[in-house]
C-alpha positions in Angstrom: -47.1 -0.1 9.1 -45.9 0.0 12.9 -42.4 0.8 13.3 -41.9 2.1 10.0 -43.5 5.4 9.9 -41.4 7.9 8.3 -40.6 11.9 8.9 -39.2 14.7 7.5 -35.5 15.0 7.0 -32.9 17.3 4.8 -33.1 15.7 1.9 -29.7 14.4 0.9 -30.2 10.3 0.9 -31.2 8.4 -1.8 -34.7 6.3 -1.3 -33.7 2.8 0.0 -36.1 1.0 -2.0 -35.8 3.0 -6.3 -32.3 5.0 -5.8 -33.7 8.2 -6.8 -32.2 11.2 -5.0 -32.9 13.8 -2.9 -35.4 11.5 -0.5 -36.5 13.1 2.3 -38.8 10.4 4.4 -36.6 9.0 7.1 -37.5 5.6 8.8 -38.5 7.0 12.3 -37.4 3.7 13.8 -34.2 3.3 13.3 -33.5 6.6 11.5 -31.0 5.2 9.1 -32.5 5.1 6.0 -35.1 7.4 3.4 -37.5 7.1 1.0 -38.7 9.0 -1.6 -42.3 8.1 -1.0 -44.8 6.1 1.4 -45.3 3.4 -1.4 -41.8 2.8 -1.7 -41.6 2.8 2.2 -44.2 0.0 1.7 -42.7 -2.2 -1.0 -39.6 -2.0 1.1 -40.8 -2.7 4.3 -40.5 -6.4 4.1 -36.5 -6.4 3.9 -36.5 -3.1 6.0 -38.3 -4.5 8.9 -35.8 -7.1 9.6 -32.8 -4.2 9.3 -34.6 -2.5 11.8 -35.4 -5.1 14.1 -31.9 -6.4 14.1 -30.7 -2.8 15.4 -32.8 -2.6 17.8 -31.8 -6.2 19.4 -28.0 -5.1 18.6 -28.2 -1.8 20.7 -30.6 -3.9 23.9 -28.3 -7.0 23.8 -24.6 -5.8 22.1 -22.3 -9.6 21.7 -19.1 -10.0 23.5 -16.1 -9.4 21.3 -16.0 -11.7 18.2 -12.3 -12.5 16.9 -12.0 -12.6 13.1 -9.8 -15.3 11.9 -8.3 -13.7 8.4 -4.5 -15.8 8.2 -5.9 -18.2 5.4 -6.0 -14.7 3.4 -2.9 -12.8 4.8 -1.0 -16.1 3.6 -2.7 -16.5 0.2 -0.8 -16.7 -3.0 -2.6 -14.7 -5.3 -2.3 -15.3 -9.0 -3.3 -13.5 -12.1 -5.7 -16.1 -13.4 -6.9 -15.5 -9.8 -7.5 -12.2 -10.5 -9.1 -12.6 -13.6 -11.7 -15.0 -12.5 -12.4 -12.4 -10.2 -13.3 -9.6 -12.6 -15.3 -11.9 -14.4 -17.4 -13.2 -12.1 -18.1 -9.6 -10.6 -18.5 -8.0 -13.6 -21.5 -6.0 -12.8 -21.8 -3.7 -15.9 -22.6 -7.2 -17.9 -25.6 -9.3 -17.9 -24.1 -12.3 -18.4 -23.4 -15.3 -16.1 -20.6 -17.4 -16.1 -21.3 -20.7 -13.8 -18.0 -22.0 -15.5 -15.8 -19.2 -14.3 -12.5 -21.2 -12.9 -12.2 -20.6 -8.6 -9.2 -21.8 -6.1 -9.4 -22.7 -3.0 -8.9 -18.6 -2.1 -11.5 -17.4 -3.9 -14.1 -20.1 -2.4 -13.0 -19.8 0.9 -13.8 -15.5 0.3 -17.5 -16.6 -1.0 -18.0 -18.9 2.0 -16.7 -16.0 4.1 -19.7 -14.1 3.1 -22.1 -17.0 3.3 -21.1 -17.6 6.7 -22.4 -14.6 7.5 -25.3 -15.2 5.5 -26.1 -18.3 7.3 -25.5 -17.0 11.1 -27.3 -13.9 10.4 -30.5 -16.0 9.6 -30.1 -18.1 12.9 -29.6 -14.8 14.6 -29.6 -11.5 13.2 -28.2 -9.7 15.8 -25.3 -12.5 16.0 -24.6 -12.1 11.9 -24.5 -8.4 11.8 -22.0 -8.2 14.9 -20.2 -11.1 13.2 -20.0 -8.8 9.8 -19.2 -6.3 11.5 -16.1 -7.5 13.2 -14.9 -9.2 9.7 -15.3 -5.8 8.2 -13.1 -4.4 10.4 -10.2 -7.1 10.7 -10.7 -6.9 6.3 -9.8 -3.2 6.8 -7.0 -3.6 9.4 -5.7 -6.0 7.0 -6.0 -4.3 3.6 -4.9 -1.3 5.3 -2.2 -1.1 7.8 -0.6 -4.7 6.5 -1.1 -4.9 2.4 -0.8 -1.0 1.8 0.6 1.0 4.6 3.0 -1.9 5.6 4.2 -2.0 1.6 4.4 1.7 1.1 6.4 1.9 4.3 8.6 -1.0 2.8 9.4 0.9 -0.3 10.1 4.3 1.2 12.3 3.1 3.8 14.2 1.4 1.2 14.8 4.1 -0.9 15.6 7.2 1.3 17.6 4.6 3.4 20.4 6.6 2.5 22.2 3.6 1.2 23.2 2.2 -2.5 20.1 0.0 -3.8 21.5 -2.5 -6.4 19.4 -4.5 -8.6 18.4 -6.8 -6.5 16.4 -5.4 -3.8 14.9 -3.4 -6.6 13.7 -6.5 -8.0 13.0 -8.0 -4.2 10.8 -4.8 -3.7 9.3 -5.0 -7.0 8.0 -8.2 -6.2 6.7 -7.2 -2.6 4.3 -4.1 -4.7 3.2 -6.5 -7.1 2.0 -9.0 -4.2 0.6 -6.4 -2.7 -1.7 -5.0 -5.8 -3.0 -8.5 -6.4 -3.9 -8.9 -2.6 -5.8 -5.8 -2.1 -7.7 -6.9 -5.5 -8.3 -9.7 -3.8 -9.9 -8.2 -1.0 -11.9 -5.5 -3.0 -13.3 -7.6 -5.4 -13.5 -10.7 -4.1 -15.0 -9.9 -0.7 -16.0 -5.9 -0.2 -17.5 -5.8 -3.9 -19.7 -8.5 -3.8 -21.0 -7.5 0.1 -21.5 -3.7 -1.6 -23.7 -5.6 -4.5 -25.5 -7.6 -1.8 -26.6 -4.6 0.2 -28.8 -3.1 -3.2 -31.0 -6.0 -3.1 -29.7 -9.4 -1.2 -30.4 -10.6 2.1 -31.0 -8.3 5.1 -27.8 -8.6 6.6 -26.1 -7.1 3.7 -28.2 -3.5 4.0 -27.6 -3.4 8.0 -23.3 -4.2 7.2 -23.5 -1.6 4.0 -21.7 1.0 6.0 -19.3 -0.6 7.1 -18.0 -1.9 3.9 -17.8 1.5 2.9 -15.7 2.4 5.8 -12.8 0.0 4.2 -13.1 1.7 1.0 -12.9 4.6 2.3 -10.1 4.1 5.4 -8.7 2.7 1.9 -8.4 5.9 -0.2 -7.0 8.0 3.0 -4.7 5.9 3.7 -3.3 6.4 0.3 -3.3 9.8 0.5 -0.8 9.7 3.5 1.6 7.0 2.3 1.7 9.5 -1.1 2.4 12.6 1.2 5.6 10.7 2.0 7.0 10.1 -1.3 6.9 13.8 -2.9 8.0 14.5 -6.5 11.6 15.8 -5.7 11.6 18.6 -8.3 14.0 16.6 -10.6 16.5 16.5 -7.6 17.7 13.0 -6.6 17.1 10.1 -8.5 16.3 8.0 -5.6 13.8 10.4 -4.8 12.5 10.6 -7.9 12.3 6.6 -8.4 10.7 6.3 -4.9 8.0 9.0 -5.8 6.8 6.9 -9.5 7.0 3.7 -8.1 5.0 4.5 -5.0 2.5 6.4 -7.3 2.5 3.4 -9.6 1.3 1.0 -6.4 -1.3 3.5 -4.9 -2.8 4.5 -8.2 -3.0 0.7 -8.9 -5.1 0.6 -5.4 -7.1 3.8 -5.5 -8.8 2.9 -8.9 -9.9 -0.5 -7.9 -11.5 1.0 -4.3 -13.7 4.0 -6.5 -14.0 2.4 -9.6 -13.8 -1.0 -9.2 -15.8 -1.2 -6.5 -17.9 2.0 -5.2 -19.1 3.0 -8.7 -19.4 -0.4 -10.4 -21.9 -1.7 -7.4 -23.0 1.7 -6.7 -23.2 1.8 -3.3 -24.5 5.0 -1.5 -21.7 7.4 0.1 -22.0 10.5 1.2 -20.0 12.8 -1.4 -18.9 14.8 1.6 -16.8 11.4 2.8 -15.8 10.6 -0.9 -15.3 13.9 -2.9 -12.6 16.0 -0.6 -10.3 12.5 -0.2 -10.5 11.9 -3.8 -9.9 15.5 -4.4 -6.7 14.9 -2.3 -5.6 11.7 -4.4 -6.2 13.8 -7.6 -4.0 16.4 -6.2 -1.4 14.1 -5.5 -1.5 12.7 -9.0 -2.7 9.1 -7.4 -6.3 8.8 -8.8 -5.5 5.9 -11.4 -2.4 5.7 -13.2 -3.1 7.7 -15.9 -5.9 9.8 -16.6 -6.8 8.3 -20.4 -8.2 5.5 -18.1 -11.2 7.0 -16.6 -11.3 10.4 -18.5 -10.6 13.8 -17.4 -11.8 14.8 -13.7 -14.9 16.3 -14.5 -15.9 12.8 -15.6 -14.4 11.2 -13.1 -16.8 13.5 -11.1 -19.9 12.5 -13.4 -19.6 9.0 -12.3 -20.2 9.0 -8.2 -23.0 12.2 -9.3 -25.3 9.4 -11.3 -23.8 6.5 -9.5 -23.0 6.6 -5.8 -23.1 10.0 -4.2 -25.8 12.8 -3.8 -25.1 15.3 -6.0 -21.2 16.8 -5.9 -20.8 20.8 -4.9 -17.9 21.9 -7.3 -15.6 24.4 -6.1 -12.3 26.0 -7.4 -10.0 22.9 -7.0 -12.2 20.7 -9.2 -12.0 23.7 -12.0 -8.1 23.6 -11.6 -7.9 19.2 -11.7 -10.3 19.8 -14.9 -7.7 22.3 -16.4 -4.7 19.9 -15.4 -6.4 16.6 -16.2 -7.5 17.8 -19.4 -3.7 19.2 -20.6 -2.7 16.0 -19.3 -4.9 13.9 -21.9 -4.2 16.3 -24.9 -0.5 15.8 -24.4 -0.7 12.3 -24.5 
């Protein structure tokens, strides 16, 4: 067992090999990961090794810069049957397979993203996992600051322009949000959720590039939290105001429940709660967890689901008891 003996640690990481909480033996080589228990450190250890090696020839021999070339899936088209193969082919909650499930040309070149990475990782692990690491981060930059920020900037501008809005950029600009949703969907499930899914059991690669698929969801949900900030419910003054503030609520909702529904809880993927909770505390606050709350239930049981799912277990504090009381009137009056 060289290289993988394990110490003592806090406590608030889930084992790397079973899930189970609260595991408290740390890999003393790369001290990134826990385990509940020396034979689950073992059964792991084959995967884990390679992890392990691969950040220790990553931090010796770092890559020069590796560009990301992502303008195949800035310019996609994105359709609804698009978006419907996608959902069923990464439906994870179902044990069914569906070899038959319809793909376009988008939608293979996202799975061959992913293989790529696959394949260079298993010439040279250090190469793959600087490679995946770069692709997360031009997938964030453009989910991000292009397909959300650079929308929800679109749509405020336009309506506190100060000018008269006829019909038709309305329709111009509902078009733009509706492009939008359907690419970020594209992004979130057809690439981040199935490299999430990976990382709980698929090649090595996949474990060593888990955070940093994370970070997109998560660079995700605070980014909708400032682009909501902007659009404020006016307080039933100004109808501009007001139409700004439901249709940019309408968009990010859209967003935010496909980033911790969607994705985080349906593949599980480990966060720390103290990254996830406060931000979707903030999106609660701001109305902007999905767009309604008869979708996912009240928010104590939106809470539930990262407790058994993705998170170590959630601290509630006063604001969760006043979202419960809110979300909770809110269901009853619909």
């Amino acid at each position: 067992m060289s290289g993988k003996a394990a110490s003592m640690s806090g406590g608030n990481s889930r084992c790397h090999n079973c899930g189970a909480p609260n595991a408290t033996l740390r890999c003393s080589k790369c001290k990134s990961v826990f385990f509940c228990s020396k034979d689950c450190q073992r059964k792991n250890w084959k995967v884990h090794k390679q992890v392990c090696r691969a950040a220790d020839d990553e931090a010796a021999n770092p890559p020069e810069n590796i560009n990301v070339d992502l303008e195949w899936l800035e310019d996609a088209a994105v359709t609804d049957a698009m978006i419907e193969s996608l959902h069923e082919e990464y439906n994870y909650e179902s044990d069914e397979d569906d070899d038959n499930c319809g793909h376009s040309d988008t939608i293979t070149k996202c799975q061959e993203l992913l293989s790529d990475l696959e394949d260079a990782a298993e010439k040279d692990m250090r190469l793959g996992v600087a490679k995946g690491i770069a692709c997360a981060k031009a997938l964030e930059a453009l989910l991000v600051a292009k397909v959300i920020t650079g929308t929800g900037e679109a749509l405020h501008n336009m309506w506190s322009g100060g000018r008269g809005i006829d019909g038709a950029m309305q329709r111009q600009m509902k078009a733009r949000v509706e492009k939008a949703e359907k690419k970020a969907e594209l992004i979130l499930i057809g690439i981040v959720k199935p490299a999430l899914s990976n990382a709980k059991g698929g090649k090595a690669i996949w474990a060593r590039l888990k955070d940093s698929f994370v970070d997109i969801c998560l660079s995700t949900l605070r980014s909708l939290v400032i682009l909501m900030e902007k659009s404020p419910h006016p307080g039933g003054w100004g109808m501009q105001a007001l139409q700004e503030h439901f249709q940019m609520k309408e968009f990010l909702a859209e967003v935010s429940s496909k980033v911790w529904s969607s994705v985080l809880y349906d593949t599980k993927a480990q966060v720390a709660a103290d990254e996830l909770i406060p931000v979707m505390r903030q999106l609660a606050m701001l109305d902007c967890v999905d767009r309604g709350w008869n979708w996912h239930g009240s928010w104590s049981e939106v809470l539930d689901a990262p407790s058994n799912k993705c998170c170590d277990q959630i601290k509630r504090n006063a604001a969760d008891d006043e979202l419960e009381k809110i979300s909770s009137q809110i269901r009853k009056a619909d």
